[in-house]
C-alpha positions as CSV (number, residue, x, y, z in Angstrom):
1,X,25.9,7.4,-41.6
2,X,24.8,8.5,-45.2
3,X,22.1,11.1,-45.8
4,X,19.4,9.8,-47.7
5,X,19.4,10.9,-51.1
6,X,16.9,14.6,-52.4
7,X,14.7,12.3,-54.5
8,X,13.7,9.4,-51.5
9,X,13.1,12.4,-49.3
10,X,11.0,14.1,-52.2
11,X,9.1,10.6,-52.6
12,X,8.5,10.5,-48.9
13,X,7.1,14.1,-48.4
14,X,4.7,13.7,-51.4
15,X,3.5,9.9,-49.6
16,X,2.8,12.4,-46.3
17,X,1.2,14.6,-48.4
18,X,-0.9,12.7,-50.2
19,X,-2.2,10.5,-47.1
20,X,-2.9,13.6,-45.7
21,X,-5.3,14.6,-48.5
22,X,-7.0,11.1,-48.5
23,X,-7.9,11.8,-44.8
24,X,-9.3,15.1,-45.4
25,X,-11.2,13.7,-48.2
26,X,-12.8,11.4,-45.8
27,X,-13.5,13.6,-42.9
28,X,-16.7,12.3,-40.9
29,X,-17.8,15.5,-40.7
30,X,-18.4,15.3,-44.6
31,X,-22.0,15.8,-45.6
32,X,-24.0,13.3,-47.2
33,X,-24.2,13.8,-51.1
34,X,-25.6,12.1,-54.2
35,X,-23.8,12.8,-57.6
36,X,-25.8,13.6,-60.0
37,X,-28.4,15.0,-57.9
38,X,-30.7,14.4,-60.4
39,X,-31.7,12.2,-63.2
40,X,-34.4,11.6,-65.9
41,X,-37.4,9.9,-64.5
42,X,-37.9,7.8,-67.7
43,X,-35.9,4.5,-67.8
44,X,-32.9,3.3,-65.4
45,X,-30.2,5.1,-64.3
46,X,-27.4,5.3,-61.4
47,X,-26.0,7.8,-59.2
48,X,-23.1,7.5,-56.2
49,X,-24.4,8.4,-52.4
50,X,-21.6,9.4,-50.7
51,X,-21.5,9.3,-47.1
52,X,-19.0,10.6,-43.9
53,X,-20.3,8.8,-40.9
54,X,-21.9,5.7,-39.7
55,X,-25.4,6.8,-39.2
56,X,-29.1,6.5,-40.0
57,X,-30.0,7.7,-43.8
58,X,-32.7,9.1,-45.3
59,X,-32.3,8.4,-49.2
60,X,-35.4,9.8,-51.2
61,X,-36.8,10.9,-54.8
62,X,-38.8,13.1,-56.4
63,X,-40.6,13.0,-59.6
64,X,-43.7,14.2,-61.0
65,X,-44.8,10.4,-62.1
66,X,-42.7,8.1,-59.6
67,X,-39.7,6.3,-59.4
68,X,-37.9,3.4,-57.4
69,X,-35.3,3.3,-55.6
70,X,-32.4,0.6,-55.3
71,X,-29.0,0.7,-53.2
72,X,-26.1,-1.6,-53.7
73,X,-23.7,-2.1,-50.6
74,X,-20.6,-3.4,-51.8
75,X,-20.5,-5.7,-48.8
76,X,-23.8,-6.5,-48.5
77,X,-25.3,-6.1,-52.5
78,X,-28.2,-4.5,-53.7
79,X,-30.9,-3.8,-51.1
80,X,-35.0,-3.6,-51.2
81,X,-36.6,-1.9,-54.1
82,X,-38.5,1.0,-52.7
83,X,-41.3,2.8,-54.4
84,X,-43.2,2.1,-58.0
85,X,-41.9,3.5,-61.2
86,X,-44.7,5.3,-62.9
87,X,-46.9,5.5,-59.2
88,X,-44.8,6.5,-56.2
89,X,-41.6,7.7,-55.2
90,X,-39.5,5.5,-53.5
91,X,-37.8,6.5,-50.1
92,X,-35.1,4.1,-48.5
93,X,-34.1,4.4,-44.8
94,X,-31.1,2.6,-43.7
95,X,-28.4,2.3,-41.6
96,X,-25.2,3.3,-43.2
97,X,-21.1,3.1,-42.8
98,X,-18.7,5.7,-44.3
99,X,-18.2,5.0,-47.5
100,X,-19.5,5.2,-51.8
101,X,-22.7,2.9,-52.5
102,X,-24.7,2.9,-55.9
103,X,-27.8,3.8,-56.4
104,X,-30.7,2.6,-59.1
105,X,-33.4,4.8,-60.2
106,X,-36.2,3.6,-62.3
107,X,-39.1,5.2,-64.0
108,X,-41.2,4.4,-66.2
109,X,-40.5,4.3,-70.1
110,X,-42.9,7.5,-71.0
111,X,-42.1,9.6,-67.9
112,X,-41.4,13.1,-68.3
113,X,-39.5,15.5,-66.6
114,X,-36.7,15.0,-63.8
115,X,-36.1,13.0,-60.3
116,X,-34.6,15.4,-58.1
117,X,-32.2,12.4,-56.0
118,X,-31.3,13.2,-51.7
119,X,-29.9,12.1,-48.9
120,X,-30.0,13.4,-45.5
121,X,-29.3,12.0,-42.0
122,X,-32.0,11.4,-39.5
123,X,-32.2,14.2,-36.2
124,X,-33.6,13.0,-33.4
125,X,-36.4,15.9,-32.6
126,X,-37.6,14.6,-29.1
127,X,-34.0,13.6,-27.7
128,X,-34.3,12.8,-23.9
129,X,-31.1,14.7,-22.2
130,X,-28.6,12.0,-21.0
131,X,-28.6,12.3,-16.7
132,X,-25.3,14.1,-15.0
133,X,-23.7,12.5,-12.3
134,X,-22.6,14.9,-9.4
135,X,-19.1,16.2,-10.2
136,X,-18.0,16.3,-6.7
137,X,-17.7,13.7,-3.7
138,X,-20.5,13.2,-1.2
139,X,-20.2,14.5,2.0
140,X,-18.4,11.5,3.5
141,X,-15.5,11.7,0.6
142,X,-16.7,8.6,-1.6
143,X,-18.1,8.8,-5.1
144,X,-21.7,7.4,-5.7
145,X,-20.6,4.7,-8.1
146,X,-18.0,1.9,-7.6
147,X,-14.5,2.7,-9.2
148,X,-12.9,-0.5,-8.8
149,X,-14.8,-1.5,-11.9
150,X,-12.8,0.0,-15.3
């Protein structure tokens, strides 16, 4: 049997390598982000919401005069406008998957100033504690719960 040739093995260890990176890139512990994190509040303009996890979003604006907000799935296209350029800031909560989605920002044509752009992920404050089963047998050496179920 022949040894494989330095280059293939070269090519092989770089593939590992590189697949390795990719998965690290998309860790699901990742944070949520939004590149740029902000834009000028006059006119339109797009930034990328990056996300690690499936999970409940908060995606929100803030401006002195208002903007609106817009999200584009790329599975699903763009979503509800939220918010009024020139009279409120808009503030979209949705259910997200791991993944890139764009976002639209509009203001009005004689805004001033800056939206500051976020996302965060919704915390349950109130969270009712799951119940524990017994770890151990009752008295007469069965468990509480059928088994023969799977």
């Amino acid at each position: 049997m022949r040894a494989a040739p330095r280059s293939s093995a070269c090519a092989s260890l770089a593939c590992m390598l590189s697949a390795v990176a990719w998965a690290q890139a998309l860790e699901p512990s990742a944070a949520p982000s939004v590149i740029p994190g902000s834009v000028q509040a006059a006119g339109r303009h797009h930034a990328i919401v990056t996300v690690g996890a499936f999970g409940r979003y908060a995606v929100t604006a803030h401006s002195r005069q208002g903007v609106s907000l817009q999200l584009t799935d790329r599975m699903g296209g763009p979503g509800p406008v939220r918010g009024r350029a020139g009279e409120e800031d808009g503030r979209l909560d949705v259910f997200l998957d791991r993944g890139t989605y764009r976002l639209a920002v509009e203001g009005h044509p004689a805004a001033r100033g800056e939206a500051v752009l976020a996302v965060g992920p919704f915390v349950e404050l109130h969270a009712a504690r799951a119940p524990q089963l017994p770890r151990q047998p009752f008295a007469g050496g069965y468990w509480p719960l059928p088994t023969d179920r799977v």
